[in-house]
N, C-alpha and C positions, 0 to 999 in steps of 0.2 A: 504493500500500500504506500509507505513513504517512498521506496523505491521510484514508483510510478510519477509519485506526483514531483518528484526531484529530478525522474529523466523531461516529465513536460513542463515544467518550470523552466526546465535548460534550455531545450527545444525553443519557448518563445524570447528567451534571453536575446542567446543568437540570431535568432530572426530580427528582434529590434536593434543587433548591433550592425549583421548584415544588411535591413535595412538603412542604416546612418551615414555607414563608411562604403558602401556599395554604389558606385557612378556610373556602371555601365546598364543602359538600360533592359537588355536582353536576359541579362544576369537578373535583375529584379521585377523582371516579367516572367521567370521562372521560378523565382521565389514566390512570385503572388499567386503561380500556380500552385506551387507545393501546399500553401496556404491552405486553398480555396479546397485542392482536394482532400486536403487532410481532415474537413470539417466534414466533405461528403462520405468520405469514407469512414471516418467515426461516426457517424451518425447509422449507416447501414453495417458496423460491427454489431450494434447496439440488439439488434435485430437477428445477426445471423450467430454473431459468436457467445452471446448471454439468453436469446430467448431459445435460439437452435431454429428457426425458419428460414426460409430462405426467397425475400422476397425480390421477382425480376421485374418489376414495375416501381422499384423505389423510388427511380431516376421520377416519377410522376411530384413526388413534393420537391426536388429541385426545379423542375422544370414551372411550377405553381408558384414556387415563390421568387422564380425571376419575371414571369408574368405579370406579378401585381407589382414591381417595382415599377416594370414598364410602366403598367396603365396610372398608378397612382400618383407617378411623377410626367406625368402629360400635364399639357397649359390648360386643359379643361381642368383636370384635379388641383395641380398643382403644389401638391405637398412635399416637403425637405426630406429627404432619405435619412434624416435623424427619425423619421414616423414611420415612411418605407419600408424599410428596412426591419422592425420588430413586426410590422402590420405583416410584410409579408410569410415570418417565421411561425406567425397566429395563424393566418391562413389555412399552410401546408397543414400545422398542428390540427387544426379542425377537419379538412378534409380525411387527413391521418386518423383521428377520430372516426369518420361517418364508414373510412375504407375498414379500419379495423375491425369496427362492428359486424361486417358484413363477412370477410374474408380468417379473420380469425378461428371463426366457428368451424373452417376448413380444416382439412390436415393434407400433407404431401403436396402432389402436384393440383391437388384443385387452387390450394391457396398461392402456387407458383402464378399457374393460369390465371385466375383473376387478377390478380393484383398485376400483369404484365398487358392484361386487357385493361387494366383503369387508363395505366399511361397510353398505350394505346387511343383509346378513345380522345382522352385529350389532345395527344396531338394532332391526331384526327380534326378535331374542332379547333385547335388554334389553325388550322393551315384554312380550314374552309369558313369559320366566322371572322369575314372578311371587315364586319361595321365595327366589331370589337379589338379582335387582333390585330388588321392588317393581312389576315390571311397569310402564302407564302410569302409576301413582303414586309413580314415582320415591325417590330417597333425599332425605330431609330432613334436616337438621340436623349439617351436619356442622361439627365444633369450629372455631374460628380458632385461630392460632397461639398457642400459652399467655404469651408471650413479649408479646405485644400487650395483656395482663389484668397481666403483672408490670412495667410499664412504661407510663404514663398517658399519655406522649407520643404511643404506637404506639397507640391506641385508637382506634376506628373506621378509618376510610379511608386515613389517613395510613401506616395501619403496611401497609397493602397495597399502596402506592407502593412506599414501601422495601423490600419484599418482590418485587416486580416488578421493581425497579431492580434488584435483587440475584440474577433468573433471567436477567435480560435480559441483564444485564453475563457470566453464563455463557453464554448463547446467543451473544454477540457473540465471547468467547474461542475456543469450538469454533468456527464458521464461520470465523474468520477464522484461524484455524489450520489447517482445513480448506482451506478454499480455498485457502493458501496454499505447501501441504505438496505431494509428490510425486503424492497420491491426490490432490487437489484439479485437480494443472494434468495429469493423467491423464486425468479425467472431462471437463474443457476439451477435450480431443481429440478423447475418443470423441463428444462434442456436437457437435464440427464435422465432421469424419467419420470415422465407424467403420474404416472400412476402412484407411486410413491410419494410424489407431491401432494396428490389431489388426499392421500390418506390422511394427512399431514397437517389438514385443513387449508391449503392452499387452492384458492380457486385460478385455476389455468387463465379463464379469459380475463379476469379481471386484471391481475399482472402483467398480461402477455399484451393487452390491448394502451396499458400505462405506457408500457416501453415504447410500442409501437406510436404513439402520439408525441415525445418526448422524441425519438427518432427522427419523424415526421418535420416536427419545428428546427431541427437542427441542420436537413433535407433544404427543410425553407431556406434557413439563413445564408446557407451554402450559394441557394440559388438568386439570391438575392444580390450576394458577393458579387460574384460571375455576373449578373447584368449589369450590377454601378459601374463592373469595372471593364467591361465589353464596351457598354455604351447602345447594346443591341441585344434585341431576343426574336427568336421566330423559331418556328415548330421544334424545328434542331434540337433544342434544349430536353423534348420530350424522348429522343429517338435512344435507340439501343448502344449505341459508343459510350453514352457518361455511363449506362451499367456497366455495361463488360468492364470500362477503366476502375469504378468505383470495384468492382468483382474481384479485379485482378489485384488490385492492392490492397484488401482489406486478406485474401488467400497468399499474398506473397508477403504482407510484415507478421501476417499471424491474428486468428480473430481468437474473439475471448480473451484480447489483453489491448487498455488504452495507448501502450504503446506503438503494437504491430500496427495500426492504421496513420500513424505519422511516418513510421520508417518506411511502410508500402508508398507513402504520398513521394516522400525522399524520391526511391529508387524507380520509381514510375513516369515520375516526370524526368529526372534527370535519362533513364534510358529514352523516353521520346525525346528528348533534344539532341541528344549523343546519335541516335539514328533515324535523325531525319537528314545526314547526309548521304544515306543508302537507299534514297528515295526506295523501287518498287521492292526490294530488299529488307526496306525497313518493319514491315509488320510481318515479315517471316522472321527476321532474327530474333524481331520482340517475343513472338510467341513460342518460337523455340528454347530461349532464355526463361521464360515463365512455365515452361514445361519442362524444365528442367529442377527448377526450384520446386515445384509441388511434386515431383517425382523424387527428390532426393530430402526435400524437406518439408512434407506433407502440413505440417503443420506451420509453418512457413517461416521466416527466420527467429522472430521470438520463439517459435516454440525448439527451431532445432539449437537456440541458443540457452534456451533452459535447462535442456537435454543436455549440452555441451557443458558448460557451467553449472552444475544442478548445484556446487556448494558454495556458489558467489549470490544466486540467485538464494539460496535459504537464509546466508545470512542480509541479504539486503533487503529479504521479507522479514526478521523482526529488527530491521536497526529502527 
């Protein structure tokens, strides 16, 4: 426990000094992504490595809460992304809610399938409600934080570090409060077995559906990031690439630990930039490389590093 929250304390350290001392922009358009995903993909650990389900429609509350960035910061709304921005993690949380209710009740693939037809159907309607979205031409232009314009330091890239450092570090407070709380080592049970839970007095949907809502809004905020800091949203946002990325790093730093989804966010992004000079090459070496890891370390580097270090790791569980 102290362990964790002293490697993510570290984590945002470094990011606010890499944000400070860092000048080249590219460098801290990669950071903003490490960021961005490290929120998405903590959020759907939450889900796959503490309740044990496995949902392929997650990308549905990112994709939701870069939506209502867009719409809410239109000149008909026109409200400051200091509102934006919690409104839209409300949202996804609510919708996270209404989907929960419906799809929890499921077990296996029925709750894969649905929850991969929600986001579906959204994006479905964000491409064709053309009076609300925009349709395939998306929303453009949405403001940056005013706050980055009143303050020359925060200008370009830099203020979207510290802006991410400052979701992340709430993404890192809920999770690890979560997980650490009664619903937290609740949902731990119902993941190893249900049935043993439910004896236990643990009701499965009531835990499993907290998470799932809590997941949801963190889902939002992610997707909220990603449009301040795009400047743009259309269907895109709903489609199958943010899962499979959010997939592949939450299975390559290791789920079931607040760690594994920062160190997946690390080596995910840094291998896309590394091999995006292997153009048609590149998403074969990717996937090669990532089958490589879940084949030699299934459980994916936090866990083959627990494995490895089992007596660094015991004592850094009671320092």
């Amino acid at each position: 426990m102290k362990f964790e929250r002293n490697v993510l304390a570290g984590f945002l350290a470094v990011s606010v000094l890499l944000g400070v001392f860092l000048q080249n922009d590219y460098l801290l358009h990669i950071l903003v992504m490490v960021l961005m995903y490290a929120i998405l993909a903590s959020s759907l650990n939450l889900i796959v490595g503490y309740v044990g389900e496995f949902p392929l429609g997650h990308v549905a509350f990112f994709g939701l809460g870069a939506y209502t960035v867009a719409l809410l910061s239109t000149p008909a709304a026109g409200l400051p992304l200091a509102v934006t921005i919690p409104l839209a993690a409300l949202v996804a949380a609510a919708f996270g809610w209404l989907i929960g209710r419906i799809t929890l009740r499921l077990n296996g693939p029925f709750f894969v399938i649905i929850t991969l037809a929600f986001a579906e159907v959204l994006r479905l309607l964000a491409g064709n409600w053309v009076a609300l979205t925009n349709g395939p031409m998306g929303i453009a232009g949405i403001p940056h934080p005013a706050v980055f314009y009143m303050l020359p330091w925060l200008a370009g890239k830099r203020g979207f570090v510290m802006l991410g450092v400052a979701l992340l570090a709430i993404t890192f407070f809920v999770g690890h409060r979560l997980v650490y709380s009664s619903a937290g080592r609740a949902a731990v049970t119902l993941r190893e077995n249900r049935y043993v839970a439910q004896s236990v007095g643990i009701d499965p949907f009531r835990y499993s559906l907290f998470v799932f809502v809590v997941a949801a809004f963190l889902a939002g905020l992610s997707g909220a990031y990603y449009a301040t800091y795009i400047s743009f949203v259309g269907p895109e946002v709903f489609s199958f690439p943010f899962t499979a990325t959010m997939i592949i790093i939450v299975l390559l730093g290791g789920k079931g630990s607040l760690i594994g989804p920062v160190l997946g966010a690390v080596i995910v992004t840094l291998l896309e930039a590394y091999l995006r000079e292997f153009n048609e090459l590149r998403l074969s070496l990717f996937g090669l490389i990532v089958m490589a890891v879940v084949l030699f370390a299934p459980d994916g580097v936090m866990g083959y590093a627990r494995q490895r270090f089992q007596s660094f790791f015991k004592e850094a569980g009671h320092a």
